[in-house]
C-alpha positions as CSV (number, residue, x, y, z in Angstrom):
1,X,85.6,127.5,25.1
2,X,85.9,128.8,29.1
3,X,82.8,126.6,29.9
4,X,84.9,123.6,28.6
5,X,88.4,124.6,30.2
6,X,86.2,124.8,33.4
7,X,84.9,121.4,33.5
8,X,88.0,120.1,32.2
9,X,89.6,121.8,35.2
10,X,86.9,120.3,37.4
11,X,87.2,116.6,36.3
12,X,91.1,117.0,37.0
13,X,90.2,118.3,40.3
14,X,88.0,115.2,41.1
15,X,90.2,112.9,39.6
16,X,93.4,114.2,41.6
17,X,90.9,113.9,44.9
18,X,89.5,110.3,43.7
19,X,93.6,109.5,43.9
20,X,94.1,111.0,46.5
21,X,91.9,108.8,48.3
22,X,92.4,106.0,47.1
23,X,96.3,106.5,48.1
24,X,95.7,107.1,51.5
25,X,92.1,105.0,51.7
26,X,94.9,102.1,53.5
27,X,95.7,104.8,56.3
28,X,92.5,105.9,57.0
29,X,91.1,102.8,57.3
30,X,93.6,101.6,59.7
31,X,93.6,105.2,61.5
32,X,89.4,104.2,61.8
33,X,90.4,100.6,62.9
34,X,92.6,102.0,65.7
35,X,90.3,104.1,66.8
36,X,87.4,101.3,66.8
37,X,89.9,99.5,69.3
38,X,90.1,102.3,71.4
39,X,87.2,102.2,72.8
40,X,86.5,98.7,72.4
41,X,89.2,98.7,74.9
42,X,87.9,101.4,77.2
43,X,84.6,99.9,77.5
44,X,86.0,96.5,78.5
45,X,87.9,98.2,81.0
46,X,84.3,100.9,82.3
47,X,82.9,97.4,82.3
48,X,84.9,94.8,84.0
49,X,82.6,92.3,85.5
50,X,83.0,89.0,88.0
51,X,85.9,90.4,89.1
52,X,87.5,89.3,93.1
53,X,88.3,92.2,95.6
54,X,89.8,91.2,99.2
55,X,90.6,93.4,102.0
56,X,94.1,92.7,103.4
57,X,95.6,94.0,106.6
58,X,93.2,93.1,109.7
59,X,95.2,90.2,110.9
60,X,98.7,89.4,111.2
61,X,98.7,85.4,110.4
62,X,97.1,86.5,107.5
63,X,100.2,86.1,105.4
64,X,102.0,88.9,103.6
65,X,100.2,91.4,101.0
66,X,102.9,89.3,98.2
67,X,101.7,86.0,99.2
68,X,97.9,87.6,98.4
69,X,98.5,88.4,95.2
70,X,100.6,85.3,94.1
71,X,97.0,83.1,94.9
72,X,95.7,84.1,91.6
73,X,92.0,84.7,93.4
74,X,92.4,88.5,93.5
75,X,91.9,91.1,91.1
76,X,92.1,93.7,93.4
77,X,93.7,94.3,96.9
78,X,92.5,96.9,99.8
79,X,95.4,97.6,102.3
80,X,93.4,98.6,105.4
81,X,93.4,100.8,107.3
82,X,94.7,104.4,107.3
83,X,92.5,105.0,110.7
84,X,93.5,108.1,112.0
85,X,93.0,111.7,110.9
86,X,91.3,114.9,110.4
87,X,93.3,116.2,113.8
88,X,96.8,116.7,112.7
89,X,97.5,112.9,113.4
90,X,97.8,110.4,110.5
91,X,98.3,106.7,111.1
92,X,97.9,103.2,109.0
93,X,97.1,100.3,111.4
94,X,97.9,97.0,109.8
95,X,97.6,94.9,113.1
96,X,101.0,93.7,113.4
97,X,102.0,93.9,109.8
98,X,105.6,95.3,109.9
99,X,106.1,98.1,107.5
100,X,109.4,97.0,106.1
101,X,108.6,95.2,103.1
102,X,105.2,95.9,102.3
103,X,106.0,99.1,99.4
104,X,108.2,96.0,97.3
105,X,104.6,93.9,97.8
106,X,102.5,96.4,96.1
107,X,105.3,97.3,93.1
108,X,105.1,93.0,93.0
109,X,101.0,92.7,93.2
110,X,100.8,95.8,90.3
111,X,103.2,94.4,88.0
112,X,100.7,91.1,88.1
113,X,98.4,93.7,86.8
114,X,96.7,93.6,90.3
115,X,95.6,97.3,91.8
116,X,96.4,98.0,95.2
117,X,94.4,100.5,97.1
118,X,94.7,101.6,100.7
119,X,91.2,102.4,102.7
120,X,90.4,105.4,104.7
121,X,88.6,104.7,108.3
122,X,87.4,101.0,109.2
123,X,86.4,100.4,113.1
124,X,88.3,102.8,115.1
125,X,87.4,106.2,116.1
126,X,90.2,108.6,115.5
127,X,89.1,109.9,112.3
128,X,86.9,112.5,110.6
129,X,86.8,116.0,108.4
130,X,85.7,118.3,111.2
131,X,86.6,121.5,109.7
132,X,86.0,122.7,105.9
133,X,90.0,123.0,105.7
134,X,90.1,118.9,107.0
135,X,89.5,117.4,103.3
136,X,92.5,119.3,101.9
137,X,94.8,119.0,104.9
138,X,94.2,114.7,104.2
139,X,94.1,114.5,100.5
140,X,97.7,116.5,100.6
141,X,98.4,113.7,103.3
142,X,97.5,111.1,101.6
143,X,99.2,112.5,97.9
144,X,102.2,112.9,99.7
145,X,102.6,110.1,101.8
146,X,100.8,107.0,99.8
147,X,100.0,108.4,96.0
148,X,102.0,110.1,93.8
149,X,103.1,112.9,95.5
150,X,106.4,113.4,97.4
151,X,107.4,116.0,100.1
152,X,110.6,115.8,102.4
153,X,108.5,116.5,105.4
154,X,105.6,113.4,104.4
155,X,107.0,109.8,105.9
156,X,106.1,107.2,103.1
157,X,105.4,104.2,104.9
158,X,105.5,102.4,101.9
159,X,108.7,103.9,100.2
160,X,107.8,104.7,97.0
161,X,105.6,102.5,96.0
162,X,102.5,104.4,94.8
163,X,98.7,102.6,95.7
164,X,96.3,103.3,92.9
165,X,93.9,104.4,94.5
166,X,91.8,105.5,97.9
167,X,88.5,103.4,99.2
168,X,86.2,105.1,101.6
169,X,85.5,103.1,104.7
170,X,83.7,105.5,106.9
171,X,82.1,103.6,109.8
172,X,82.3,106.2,112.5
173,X,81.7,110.1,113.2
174,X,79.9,112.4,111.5
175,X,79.3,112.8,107.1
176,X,80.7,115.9,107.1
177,X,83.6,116.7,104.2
178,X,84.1,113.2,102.7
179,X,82.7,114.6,99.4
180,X,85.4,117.6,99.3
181,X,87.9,114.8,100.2
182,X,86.8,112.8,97.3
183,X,87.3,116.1,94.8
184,X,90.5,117.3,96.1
185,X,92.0,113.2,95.6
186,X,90.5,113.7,92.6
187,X,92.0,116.8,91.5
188,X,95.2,115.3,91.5
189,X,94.5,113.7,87.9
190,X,94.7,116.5,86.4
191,X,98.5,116.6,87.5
192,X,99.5,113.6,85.3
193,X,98.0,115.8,82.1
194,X,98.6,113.4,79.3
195,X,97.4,110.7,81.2
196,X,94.6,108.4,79.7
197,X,93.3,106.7,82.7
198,X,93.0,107.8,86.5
199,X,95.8,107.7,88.4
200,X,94.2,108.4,91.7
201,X,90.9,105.8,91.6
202,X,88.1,106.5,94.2
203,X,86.3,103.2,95.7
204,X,84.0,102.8,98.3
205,X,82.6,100.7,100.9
206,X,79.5,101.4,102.6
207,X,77.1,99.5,104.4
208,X,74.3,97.6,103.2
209,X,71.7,99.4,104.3
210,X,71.0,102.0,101.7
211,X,71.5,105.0,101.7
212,X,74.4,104.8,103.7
213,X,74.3,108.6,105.6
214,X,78.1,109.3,106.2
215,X,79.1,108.1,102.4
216,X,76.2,109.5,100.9
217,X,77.2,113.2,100.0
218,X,80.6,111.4,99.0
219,X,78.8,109.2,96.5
220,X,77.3,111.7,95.0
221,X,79.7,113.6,93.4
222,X,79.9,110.8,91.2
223,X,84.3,110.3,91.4
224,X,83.8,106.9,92.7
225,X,84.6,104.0,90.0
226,X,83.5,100.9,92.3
227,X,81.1,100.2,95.2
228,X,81.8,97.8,97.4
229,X,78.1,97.0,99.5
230,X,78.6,95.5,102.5
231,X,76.1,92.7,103.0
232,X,77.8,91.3,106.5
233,X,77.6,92.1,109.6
234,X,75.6,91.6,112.9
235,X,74.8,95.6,112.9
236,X,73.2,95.1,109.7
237,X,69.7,94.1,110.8
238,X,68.1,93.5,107.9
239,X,69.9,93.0,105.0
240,X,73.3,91.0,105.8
241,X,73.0,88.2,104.7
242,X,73.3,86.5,107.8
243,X,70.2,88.3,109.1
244,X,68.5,89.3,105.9
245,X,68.9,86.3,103.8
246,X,68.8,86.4,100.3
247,X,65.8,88.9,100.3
248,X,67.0,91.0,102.4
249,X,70.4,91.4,100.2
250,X,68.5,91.5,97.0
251,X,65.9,94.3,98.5
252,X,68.8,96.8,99.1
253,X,71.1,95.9,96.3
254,X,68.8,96.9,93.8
255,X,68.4,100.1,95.5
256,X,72.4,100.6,95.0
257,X,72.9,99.5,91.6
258,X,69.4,101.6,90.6
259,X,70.9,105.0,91.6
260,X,74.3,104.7,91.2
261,X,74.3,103.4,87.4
262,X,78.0,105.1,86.6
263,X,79.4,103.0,89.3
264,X,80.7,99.4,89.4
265,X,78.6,97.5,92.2
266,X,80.4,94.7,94.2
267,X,78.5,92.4,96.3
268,X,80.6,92.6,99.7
269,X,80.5,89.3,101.5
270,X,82.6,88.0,104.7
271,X,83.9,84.7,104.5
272,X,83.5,83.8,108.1
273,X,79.8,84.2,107.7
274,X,79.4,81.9,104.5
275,X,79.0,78.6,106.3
276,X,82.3,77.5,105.5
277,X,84.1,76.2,108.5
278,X,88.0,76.6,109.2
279,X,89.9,74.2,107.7
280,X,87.4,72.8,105.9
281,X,88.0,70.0,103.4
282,X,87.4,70.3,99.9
283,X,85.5,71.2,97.7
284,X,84.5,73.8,100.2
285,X,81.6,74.3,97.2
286,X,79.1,71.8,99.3
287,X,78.9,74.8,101.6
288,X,78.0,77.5,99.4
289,X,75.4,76.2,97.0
290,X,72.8,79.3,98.2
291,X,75.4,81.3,96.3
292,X,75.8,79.5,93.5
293,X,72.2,78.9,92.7
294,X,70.6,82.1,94.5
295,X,72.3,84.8,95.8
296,X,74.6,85.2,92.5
297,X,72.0,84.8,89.9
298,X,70.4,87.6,91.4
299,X,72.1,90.0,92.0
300,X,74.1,89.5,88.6
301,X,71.4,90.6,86.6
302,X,72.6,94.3,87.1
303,X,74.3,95.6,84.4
304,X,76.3,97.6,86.8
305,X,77.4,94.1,88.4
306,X,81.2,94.3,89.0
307,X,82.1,91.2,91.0
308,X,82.5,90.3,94.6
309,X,84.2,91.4,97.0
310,X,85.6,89.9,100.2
311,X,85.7,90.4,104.2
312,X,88.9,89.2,104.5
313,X,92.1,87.9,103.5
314,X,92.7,86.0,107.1
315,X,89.3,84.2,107.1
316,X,89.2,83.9,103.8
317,X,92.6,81.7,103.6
318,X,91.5,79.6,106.5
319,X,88.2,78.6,104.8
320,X,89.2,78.6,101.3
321,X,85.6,80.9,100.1
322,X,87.1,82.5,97.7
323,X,88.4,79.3,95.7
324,X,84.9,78.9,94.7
325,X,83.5,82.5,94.5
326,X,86.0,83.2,92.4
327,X,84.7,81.2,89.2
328,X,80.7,82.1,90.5
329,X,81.3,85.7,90.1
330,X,81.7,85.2,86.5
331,X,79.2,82.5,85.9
332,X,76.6,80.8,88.3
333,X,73.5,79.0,87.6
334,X,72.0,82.1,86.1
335,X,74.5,82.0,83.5
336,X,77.6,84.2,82.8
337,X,78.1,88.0,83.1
């Protein structure tokens, strides 16, 4: 008689778990769904190819950082450049831009869904890290005075409008620190501690010719979400494009996108080297068919491809480059990405 109360008692068990179930199989199966959607999502966004970054800020007649973003070419901007510090001195040179104005443009170019970023260094020479207390002395600058920090003692030159992140455009001095500076920015995501994406993004911008020595020890700490390679410039011997060729781009790119797999790789070009001339009629396209056909098929075979990115806004108005690249950095002759 027990051995039959117990399996009686075990079917009812079972049967109130098979009901269970089946009551809450509708939940679960939506919990699973969301879930599933997650990180369909966050892998679109690790993976966001043929994408258009510009650098704005090197020329006055340029146009304002608004009128950028209202073009619909952009996917990201690159205010340049904060150019001097590591000495107690901090400064943004935007070549004439006035200041008044600009924190409403980047509110305006985010809420497009267009990030703004604001790189460190360019051509001058009043920057560096030259002491092991410089990376944490700039990274409280720069959290203070352009991210989301605040202190009454900081001047925001942009009000309170908040970039999204820093790009690393070291060009000058020695290599020493930038990878501390990279963790301390970095450090400050884990002030925003229910946050599910970066709040303080790391780019960078190196030159061509890999491995770039004063961005090297930087890169590999791994913070840094994008690369953007620079393939122009008459420095760059052998592999801008303009001296290089397409060989001489495709030779060093693969050497980026091979060792830095975690990163997204842009392809940096300058539009006053692409053969377009000012004012040029359209379809400026007639220009740029070593793009379409070679350059782009090549180096979009990476899986780590990203897009392109563009040197800068002034040239690039006057020329109209980037109202072609824009659709090739998707899709050129070698197909889409």
């Amino acid at each position: 008689m027990s051995i039959y109360r117990s399996r009686t008692r075990t079917i009812s068990l079972q049967s109130h778990l098979i009901m269970a179930f089946q009551r809450h199989r509708s939940w679960l199966l939506l919990l699973a769904l969301a879930c599933l959607l997650c990180l369909a999502a966050t892998a679109a966004e690790a993976k966001r190819t043929g994408e258009l970054t510009v650098f704005w800020g090197r020329k006055k007649d340029e146009g304002t950082l608004r009128e950028a973003c209202d073009t619909g070419l952009y996917n990201t901007v690159v205010i340049s450049f904060f150019s001097v510090f590591g000495h107690g001195k901090y400064w943004t040179d935007l070549s004439g831009h006035p200041l008044h104005g600009i924190g409403a443009d980047i509110k305006h170019c985010q809420s497009k869904g267009i990030p703004v970023f604001l790189s460190i260094g360019g051509g001058g020479t009043h920057y560096s890290l030259p002491s092991s207390a410089s990376p944490e002395a700039v990274a409280n600058h720069l959290w203070n005075a352009y991210l989301g920090g605040g202190s009454g003692d900081v001047f925001r030159p942009f009000g309170d409008a908040v970039v999204d992140g820093v790009d690393f455009y070291v060009d000058h001095g020695a290599p020493d620190n930038y990878d501390e500076l990279a963790r301390r920015l970095d450090y400050f995501n884990s002030m925003y501690y229910h946050a599910t994406a970066k709040h303080v993004r790391l780019t960078a911008t190196p030159r061509c010719a890999f491995p770039d020595r004063r961005l090297e020890r930087a890169l590999e700490t791994g913070l840094f979400e994008r690369i953007h390679v620079r393939f122009y410039g008459d420095e760059e011997e052998r592999c801008s494009y303009k001296n290089g060729g397409v060989d001489g781009v495709v030779e060093e790119w693969e050497k980026w996108t091979a060792t830095y797999p975690r990163s997204q790789l842009y392809v940096g070009l300058a539009a006053a080297e692409s053969g377009v001339p000012d004012g040029a009629p359209p379809p400026v396209e007639v220009y740029l068919k070593y793009l379409y056909y070679d350059l782009l098929p090549k180096v979009q075979k990476a899986d780590n491809y990203g897009g392109i990115m563009i040197w800068d806004r002034f040239t690039d108005s006057r020329t109209g480059y980037s109202t072609a690249v824009k659709g090739w950095a998707s899709c050129s002759y070698g197909g889409c990405v």
